[in-house]
Backbone as JSON, one array per atom type, in Angstrom:
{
  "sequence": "XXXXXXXXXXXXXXXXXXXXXXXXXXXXXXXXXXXXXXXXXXXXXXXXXXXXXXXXXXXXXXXXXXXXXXXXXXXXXXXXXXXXXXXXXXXXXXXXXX",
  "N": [[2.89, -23.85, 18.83], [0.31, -21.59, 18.97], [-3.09, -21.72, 19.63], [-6.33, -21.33, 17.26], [-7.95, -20.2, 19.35], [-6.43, -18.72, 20.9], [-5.55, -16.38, 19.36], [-5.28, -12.85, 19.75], [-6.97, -11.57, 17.51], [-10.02, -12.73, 16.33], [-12.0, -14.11, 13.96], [-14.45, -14.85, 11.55], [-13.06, -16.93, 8.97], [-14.41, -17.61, 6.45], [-17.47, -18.42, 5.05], [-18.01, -21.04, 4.66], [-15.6, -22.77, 6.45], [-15.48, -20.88, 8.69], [-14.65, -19.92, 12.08], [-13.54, -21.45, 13.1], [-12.61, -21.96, 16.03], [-12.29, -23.08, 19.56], [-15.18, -23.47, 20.96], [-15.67, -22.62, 24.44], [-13.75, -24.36, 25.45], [-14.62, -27.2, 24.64], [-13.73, -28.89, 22.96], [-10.45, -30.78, 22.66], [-7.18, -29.18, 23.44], [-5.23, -30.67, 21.95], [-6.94, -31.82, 20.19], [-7.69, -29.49, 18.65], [-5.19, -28.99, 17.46], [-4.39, -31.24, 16.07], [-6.04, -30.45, 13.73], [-4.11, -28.32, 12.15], [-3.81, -25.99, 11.77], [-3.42, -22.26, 11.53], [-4.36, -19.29, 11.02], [-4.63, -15.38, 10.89], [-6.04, -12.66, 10.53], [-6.93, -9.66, 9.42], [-8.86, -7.24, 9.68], [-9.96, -4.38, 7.49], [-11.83, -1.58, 8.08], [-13.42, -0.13, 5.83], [-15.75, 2.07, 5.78], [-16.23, 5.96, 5.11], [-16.25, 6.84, 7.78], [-14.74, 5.23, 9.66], [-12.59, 5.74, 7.54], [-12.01, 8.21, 8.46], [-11.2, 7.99, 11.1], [-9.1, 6.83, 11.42], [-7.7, 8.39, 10.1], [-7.54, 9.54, 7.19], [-9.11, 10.49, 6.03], [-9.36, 12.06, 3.58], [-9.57, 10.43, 1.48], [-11.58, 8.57, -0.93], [-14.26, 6.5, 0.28], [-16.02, 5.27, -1.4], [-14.92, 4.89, -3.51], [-12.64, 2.96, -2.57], [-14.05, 1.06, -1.81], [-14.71, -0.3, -3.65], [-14.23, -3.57, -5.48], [-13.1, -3.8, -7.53], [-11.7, -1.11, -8.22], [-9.13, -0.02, -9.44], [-7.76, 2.61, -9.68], [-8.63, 3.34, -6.52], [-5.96, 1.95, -5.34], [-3.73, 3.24, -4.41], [-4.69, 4.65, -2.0], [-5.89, 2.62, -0.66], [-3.51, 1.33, 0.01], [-2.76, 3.36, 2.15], [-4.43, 3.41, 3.96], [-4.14, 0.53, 4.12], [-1.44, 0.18, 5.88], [-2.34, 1.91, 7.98], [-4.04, 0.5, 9.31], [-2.13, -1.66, 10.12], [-0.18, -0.44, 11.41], [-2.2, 0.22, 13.86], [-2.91, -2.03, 14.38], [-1.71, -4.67, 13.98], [0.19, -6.74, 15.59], [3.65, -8.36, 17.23], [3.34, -9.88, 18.8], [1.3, -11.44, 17.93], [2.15, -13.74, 16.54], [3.33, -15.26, 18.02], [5.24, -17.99, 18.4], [5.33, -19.02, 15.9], [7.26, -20.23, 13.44], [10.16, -18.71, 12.92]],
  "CA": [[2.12, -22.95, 18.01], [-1.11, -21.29, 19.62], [-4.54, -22.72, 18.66], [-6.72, -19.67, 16.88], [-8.91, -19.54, 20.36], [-5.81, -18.02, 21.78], [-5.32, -15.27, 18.93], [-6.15, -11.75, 19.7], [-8.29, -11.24, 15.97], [-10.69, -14.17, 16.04], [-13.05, -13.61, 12.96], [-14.92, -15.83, 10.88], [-12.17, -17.08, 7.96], [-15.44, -17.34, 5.6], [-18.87, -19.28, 5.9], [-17.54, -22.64, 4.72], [-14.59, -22.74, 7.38], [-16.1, -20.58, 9.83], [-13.97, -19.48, 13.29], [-12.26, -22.75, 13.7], [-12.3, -21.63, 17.64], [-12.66, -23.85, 20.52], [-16.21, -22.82, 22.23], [-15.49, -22.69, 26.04], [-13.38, -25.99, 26.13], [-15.6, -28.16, 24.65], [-12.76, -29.72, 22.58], [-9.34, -30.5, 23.55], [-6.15, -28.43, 22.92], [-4.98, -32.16, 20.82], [-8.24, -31.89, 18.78], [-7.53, -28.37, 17.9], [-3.73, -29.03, 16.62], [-4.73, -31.96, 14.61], [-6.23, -29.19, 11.88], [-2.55, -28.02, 11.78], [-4.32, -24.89, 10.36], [-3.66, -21.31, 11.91], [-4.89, -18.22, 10.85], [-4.68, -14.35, 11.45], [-6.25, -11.51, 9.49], [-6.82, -7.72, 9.7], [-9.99, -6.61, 8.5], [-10.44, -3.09, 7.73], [-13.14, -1.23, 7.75], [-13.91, 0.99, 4.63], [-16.68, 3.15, 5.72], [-16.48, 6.67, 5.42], [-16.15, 6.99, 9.47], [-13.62, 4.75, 9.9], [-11.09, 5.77, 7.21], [-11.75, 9.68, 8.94], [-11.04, 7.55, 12.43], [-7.46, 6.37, 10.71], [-6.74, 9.87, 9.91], [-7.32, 9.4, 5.73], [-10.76, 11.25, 5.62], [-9.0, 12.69, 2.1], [-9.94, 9.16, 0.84], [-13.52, 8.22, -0.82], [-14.54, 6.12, 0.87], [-17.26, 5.08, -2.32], [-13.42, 4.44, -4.48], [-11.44, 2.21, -2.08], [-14.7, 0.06, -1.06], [-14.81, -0.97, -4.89], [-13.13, -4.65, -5.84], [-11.97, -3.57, -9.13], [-11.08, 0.38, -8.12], [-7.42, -0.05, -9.23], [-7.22, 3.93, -9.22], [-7.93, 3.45, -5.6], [-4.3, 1.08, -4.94], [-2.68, 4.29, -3.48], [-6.0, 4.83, -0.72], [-6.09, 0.97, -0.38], [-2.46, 1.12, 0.68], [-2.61, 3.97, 3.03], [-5.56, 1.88, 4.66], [-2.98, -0.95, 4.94], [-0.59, 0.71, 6.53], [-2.6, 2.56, 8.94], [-4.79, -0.62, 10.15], [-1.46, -2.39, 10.53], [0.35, 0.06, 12.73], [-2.95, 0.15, 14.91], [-3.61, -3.38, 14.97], [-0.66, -5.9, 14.08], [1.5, -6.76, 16.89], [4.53, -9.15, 16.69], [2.8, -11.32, 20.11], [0.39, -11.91, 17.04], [2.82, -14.34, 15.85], [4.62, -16.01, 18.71], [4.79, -19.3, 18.3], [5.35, -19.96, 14.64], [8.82, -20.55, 13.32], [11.01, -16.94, 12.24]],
  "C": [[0.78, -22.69, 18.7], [-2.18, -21.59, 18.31], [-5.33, -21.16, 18.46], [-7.36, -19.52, 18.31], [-7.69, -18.51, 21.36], [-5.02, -16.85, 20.86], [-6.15, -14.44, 18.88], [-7.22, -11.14, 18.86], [-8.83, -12.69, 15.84], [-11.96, -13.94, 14.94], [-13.08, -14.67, 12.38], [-13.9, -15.8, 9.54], [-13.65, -17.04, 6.18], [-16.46, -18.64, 5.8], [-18.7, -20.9, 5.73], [-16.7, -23.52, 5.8], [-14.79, -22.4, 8.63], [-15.01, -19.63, 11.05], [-13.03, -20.48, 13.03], [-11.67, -22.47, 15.38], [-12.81, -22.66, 17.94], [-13.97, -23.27, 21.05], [-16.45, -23.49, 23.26], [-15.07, -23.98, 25.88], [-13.78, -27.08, 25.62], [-14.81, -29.01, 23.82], [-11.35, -30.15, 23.17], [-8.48, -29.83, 22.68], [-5.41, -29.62, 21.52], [-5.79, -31.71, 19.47], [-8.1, -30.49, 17.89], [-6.62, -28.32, 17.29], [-3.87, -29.91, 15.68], [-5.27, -31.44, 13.49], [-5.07, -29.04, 11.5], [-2.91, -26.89, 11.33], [-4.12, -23.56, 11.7], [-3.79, -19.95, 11.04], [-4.89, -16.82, 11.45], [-5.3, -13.86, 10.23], [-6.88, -10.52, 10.21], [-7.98, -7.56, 9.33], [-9.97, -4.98, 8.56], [-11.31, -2.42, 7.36], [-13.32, 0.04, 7.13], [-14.75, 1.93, 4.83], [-16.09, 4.52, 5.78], [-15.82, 7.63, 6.89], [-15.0, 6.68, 9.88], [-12.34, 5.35, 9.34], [-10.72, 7.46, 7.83], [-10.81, 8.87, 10.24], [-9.24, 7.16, 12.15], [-6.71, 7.47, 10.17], [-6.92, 9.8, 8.19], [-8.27, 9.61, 5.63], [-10.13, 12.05, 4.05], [-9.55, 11.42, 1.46], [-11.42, 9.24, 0.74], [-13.53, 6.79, -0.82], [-15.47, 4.47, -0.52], [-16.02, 4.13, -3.5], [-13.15, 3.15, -3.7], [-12.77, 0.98, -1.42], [-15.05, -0.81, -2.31], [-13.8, -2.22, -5.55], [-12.27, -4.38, -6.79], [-11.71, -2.34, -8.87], [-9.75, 0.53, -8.38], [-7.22, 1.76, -9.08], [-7.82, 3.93, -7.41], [-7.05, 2.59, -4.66], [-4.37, 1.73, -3.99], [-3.73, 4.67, -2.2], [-5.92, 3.7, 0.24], [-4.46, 1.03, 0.78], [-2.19, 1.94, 1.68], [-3.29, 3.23, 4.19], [-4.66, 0.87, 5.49], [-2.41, -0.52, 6.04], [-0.99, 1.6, 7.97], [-3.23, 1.39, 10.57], [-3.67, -1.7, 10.84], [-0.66, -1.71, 11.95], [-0.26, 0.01, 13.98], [-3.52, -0.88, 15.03], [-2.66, -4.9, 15.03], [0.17, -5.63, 15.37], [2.23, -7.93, 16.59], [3.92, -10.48, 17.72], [1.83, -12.14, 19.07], [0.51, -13.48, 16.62], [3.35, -14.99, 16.62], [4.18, -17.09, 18.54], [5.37, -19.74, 16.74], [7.14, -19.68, 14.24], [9.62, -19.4, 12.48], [11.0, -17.3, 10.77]]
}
């Protein structure tokens, strides 16, 4: 299973947790598997700019950046779907068990 310093999206999981990356070596590959913990995520970025840059400039921007916006799901999910085609890859994943 690859350790997160060797997945392509390395982002902070949140401020309690942090990266959980190796910086430059300074641990060993051992010390990093003993977490047992891996991680991927997508972030996408809501602005305005971006969702034009994803091709869904019909979307507001002001809707789909709102936690509770359930009328914008159907925005939210185009979003998904766009950030995944242009950013998931299956190498994402090698390593963990089908």
């Amino acid at each position: 299973m690859p350790d997160l310093r060797e997945l392509p999206l390395r982002c902070a999981i949140d401020r309690e947790v942090g990266a959980m990356c190796l910086a430059n070596g300074s641990a060993s590959r051992r010390a990093a598997a003993d977490k047992l913990f891996t991680y991927v995520r997508y972030n996408a970025d809501l602005s305005a700019g971006a969702l034009a840059a994803l091709g869904i400039d019909d979307a507001s921007a002001g809707k789909v950046q709102k936690l509770d916006a359930v009328d914008g799901i159907p925005d939210l999910q185009r979003v998904g779907r766009a950030v995944a085609e242009r950013d998931v890859r299956a190498a994402h994943f090698d390593g963990f068990a089908p």
